[in-house]
Structures are given as C-alpha cells and as structure tokens.
N, C-alpha and C positions, 0 to 999 in steps of 0.2 A: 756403152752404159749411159754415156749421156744423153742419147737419141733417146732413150726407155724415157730418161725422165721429161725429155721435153713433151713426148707424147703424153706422159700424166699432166704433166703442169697443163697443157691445152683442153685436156678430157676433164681435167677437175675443176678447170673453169668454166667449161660448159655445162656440167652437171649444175652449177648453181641453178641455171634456168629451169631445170625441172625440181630442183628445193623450192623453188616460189611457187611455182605451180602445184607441188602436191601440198605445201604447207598453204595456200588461200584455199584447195578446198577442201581440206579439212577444218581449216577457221569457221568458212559458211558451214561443215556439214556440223559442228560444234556448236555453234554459235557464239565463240570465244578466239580471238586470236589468241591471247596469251595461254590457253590452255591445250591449243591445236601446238604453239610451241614446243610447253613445258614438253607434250607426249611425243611429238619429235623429237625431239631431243633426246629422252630418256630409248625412243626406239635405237637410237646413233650407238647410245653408249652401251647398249644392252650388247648391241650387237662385238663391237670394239671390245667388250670383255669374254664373249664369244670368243672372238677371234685371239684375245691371250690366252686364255687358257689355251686356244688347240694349239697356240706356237709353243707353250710352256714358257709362259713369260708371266704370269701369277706372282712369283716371288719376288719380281720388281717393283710389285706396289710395294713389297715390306721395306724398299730403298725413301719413300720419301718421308718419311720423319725426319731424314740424312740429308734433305734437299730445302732451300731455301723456300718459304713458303710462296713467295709471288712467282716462284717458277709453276706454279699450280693452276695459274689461276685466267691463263690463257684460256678456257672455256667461256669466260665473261663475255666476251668477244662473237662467240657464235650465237649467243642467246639475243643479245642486241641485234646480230645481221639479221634472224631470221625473223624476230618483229618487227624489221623494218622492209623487207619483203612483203611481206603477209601484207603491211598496212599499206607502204609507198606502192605497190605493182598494180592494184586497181585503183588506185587513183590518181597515177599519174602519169601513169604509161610504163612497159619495160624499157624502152631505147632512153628513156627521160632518167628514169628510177637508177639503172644500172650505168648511164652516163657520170652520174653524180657518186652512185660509190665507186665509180672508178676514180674518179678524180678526187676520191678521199684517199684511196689507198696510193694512185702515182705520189701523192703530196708527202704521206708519210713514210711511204718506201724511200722514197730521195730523201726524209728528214733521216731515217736509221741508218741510210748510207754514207749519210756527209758527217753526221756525227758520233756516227759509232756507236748508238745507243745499242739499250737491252743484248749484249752483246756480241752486236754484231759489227766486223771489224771495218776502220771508219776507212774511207773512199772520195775522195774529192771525184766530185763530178764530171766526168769527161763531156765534150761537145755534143754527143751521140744523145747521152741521158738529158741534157738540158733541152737538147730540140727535141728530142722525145715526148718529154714534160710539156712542151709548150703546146706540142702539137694533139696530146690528148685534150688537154685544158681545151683548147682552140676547139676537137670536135663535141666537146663538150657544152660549149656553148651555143655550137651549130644545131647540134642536136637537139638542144631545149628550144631556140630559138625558130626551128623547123616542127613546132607540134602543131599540126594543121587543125582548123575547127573551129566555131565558135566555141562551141560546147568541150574542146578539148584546150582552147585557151583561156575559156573560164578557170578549168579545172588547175590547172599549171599556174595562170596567174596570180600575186597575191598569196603563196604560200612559203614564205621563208623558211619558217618554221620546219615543214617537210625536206626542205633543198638542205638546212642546218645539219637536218637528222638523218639524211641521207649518207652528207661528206663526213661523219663523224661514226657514222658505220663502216661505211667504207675505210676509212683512215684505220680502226680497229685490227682489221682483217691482217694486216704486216707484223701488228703487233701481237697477235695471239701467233704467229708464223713463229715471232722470234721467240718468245716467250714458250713455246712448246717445244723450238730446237733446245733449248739449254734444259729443258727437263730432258730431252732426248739424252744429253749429253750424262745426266744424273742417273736415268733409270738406265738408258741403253736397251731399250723394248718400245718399238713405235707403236704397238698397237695398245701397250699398257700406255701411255703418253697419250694416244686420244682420250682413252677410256675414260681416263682423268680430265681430260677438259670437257669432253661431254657429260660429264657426271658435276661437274662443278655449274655446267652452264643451265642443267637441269633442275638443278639445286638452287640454283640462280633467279631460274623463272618461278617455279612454285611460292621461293621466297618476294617475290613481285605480287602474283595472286592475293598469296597470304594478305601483303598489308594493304592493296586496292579490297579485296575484300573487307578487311575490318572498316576501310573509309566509307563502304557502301559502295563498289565500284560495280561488281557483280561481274566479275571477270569469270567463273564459273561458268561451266557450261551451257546453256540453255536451249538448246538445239534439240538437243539429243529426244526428250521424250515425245517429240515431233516426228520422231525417226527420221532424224537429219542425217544419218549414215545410208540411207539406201540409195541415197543420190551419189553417195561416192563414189569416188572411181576407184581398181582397184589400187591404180598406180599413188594417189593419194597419202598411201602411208609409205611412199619411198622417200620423203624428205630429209629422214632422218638417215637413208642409205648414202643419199647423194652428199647430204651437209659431213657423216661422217670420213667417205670419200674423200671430199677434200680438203677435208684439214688431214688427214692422215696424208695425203699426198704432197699439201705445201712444207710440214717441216723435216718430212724428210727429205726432197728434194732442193730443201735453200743449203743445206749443205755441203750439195753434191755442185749444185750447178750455179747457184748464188743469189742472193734473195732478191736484187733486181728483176733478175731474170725470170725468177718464178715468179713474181709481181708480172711481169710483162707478159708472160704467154697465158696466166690465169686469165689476166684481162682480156686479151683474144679471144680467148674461150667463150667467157664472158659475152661480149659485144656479137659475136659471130650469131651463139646461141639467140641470144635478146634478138638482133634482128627479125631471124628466122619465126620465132612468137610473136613478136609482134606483125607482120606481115602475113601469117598462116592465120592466126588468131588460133592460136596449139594452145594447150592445157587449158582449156575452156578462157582464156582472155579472150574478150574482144579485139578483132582485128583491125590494124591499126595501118593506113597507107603510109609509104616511105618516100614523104619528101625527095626533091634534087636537094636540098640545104642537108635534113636529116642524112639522106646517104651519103653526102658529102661529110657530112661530121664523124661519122661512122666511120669513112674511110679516112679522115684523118688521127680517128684515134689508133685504127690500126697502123699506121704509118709512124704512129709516135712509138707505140711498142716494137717496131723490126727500127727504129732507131736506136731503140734503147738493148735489144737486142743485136745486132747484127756494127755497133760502132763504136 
C-alpha cells in the first residue's frame, strides 16, 4: 500500500507542470489571470463534488458546522499556488519558478515537523532531513544562478518581489496538506474534503476579482470577444483536473506515509516534470537550455529529496 502512494505523491507532483501549463493558456485565451483561475478552480471542485456524490459521501458535508472553521479553509492555499503560476512561469522560467516554490514548501514542511504545528505530530529533525534541506536550498540557488541569457537575466534580475511571492506560495502548499488532513479526520470523505477546499479557493478568487474590480483593476475578462478561446488548446481546461489531483492526493497520503515524505516525492515530481518543459519548450513555454550549473542544481535538489526520503 505504500508503494500506491508513493507512486501518487510523484504523479501529483508532476501533474502541477501541466496546471501551469493549462492555467497560462487559459489566462492569454481570457485575458485575465485571475479569472482563468477563479474557473479553474471552480472546474476542480465541480468535478470533487462529482466524485462525492458517486462515492456517497454527500452527507459529509452535513459534518462541518461540527468542524472547526479553519479546518476549511485549506483551499486559500490553491488559489494563491495557481496565481502564481499563471504570473511567475512566463516570466521567469519554470526551473527558476518551481525552484523557489520548492524551497518554500522544504522550509515550511521542516517548520510543521520540528514543531508540531497544525496538527501534525512534532519530529526533531534527523541528519537525512537537514542535509536534505540544504541540499534543495543549495539547488536552488544553482538553479537561479544558472539562467542563461541576457534577456533571461534581465528577466530574473532585480525581482524580489516575484522570488518573495514564489517562496510564500510554495511554503502554502504543506499547509493546506495539513490543514485538509484534519478536516479529513472530521468529515472522513476525501473527496468531500477537496470539494471544500476548492470551493473555498474559488470563492476566494472571485472574492479577489470583486474588490480589484471595484478599485478599477479590470481583472475581468477581456479576451474573450476577440475569440480568444479558439487558440486554446484542448488540454487547457485540465488545470483544474490536475490542481484537484493533487491536493486530493497530498492529504491523503501524509497520513499514510508522512508529510515529509509526501513534501519530498511531490517535489520530485515537481522538478522532474519542470525540467522536461523547460527543455522541450511543452505546453506552449518557450524552450529554455539547461545549463551544467542549472542541471547541476536540479540534481542536487533531487539528491535533497532521496535524503529526506531514504535517511
């Protein structure tokens, strides 16, 4: 049983790469990131409530009146990852993009583990997980440091701001993990347990729209009577399959296998995927050469995860 989930925890990692992918071109076919979101999103949970009903898990939503309200609320989490996808992957590379929410999520997987948070039980760090850590951190830095180009070190250079918004996306990602395991633990229905976070996370962004609209932001669509849809592809509205994917996959696998763990092979998934895009130049990215520094950073973030996994 645990081989099952190691194989999800890798496949749900890798599926992000094609959430980026289908959620930028639906932004360009839109003209709206934030509204190519919101309908992702709402595609996830549509689906997630699908899928309760066919298990007969319906009558679990009537459990969370019974449930602590921030156990709900783990969806917040996906809406943030996938607008920072949408915005960080063409502009600043995937190997770059997905480097930095890795190393928000290593940072704050090792914070839930050493102190116990959001319920999950505490673990002093063994040797394996700190050179783990270091060693993603390390390709992390190879990786940025490896963006070849003027024009792609323009891009890269001089943007905090993105790198902040990256690791604080990434960092997210543990926490809607653990936060959806304890609602697991409340309803006992994983598929009602997404349904709720993508529905929270949808709710989330329209409520975004809403107020950048009333500011004048014009976050609405504007694409569309261009017929900005006929350039789409069809895979374009899987973002919403793959995003709900994997979060259905992370919290029920941290408590089979443990939420390090599932942090570490998602990551794999992750990097594996990203490279592969960026080098093919797959889901209409530009392709992107791989560095000796770059694939050197790459292989040492994998090298961090079969540390943190395997010691």
């Amino acid at each position: 049983m645990q081989t099952l989930f190691i194989l999800a925890s890798l496949i749900g990692g890798s599926v992000l790469a094609v959430q980026a992918g289908a959620n930028a071109q639906l932004s360009k076919a839109m003209g709206s990131p934030y509204s190519a979101t919101a309908v992702q999103l709402a595609v996830g949970a549509g689906l997630l409530l699908a899928a309760t009903a066919a298990t007969g898990s319906l009558g679990a939503l009537g459990r969370l009146a019974d449930t602590p309200w921030w156990h709900a609320v783990g969806g917040l989490a996906s809406a943030l990852y996938v607008l920072a996808t949408i915005v960080l992957f063409p502009r600043i590379g995937a190997m770059v993009a997905v480097g930095l929410l890795i190393a928000g999520q290593m940072l704050m997987s090792l914070a839930l583990d050493t102190f116990g948070l959001l319920g999950v039980p505490p673990r002093e760090p063994d040797l394996g997980a700190l050179l783990g850590a270091a060693c993603v951190l390390a390709g992390v830095a190879a990786i940025m440091a490896g963006q070849q180009g003027k024009e792609a070190s323009q891009k890269v250079a001089g943007r905090p701001g993105l790198f902040a918004f990256a690791i604080v996306a990434g960092a997210l990602l543990p926490v809607q993990g653990a936060i959806n395991a304890l609602l697991r633990n409340d309803l006992q229905a994983s598929f009602a347990v997404g349904f709720v976070s993508f529905a929270v996370a949808t709710l989330a962004m329209l409520a975004v729209i809403a107020v950048l609209a009333i500011r004048g932001a014009r976050p609405a669509p504007t694409a569309l009577k261009a017929g900005g849809f006929k350039s789409l592809p069809w895979w374009g509205w899987l973002g919403g399959v793959a995003g709900s994917a994997y979060v259905t996959v992370v919290f029920t696998a941290i408590p089979e296998i443990g939420a390090s763990t599932v942090i570490a092979l998602t990551i794999a998934g992750q990097q594996a995927a990203s490279i592969v895009v960026d080098r093919f130049g797959l889901l209409r990215f530009p392709k992107r050469e791989i560095s000796r520094i770059r694939f050197s950073g790459a292989a040492a973030l994998l090298a961090g995860v079969a540390l943190i996994k395997l010691l």
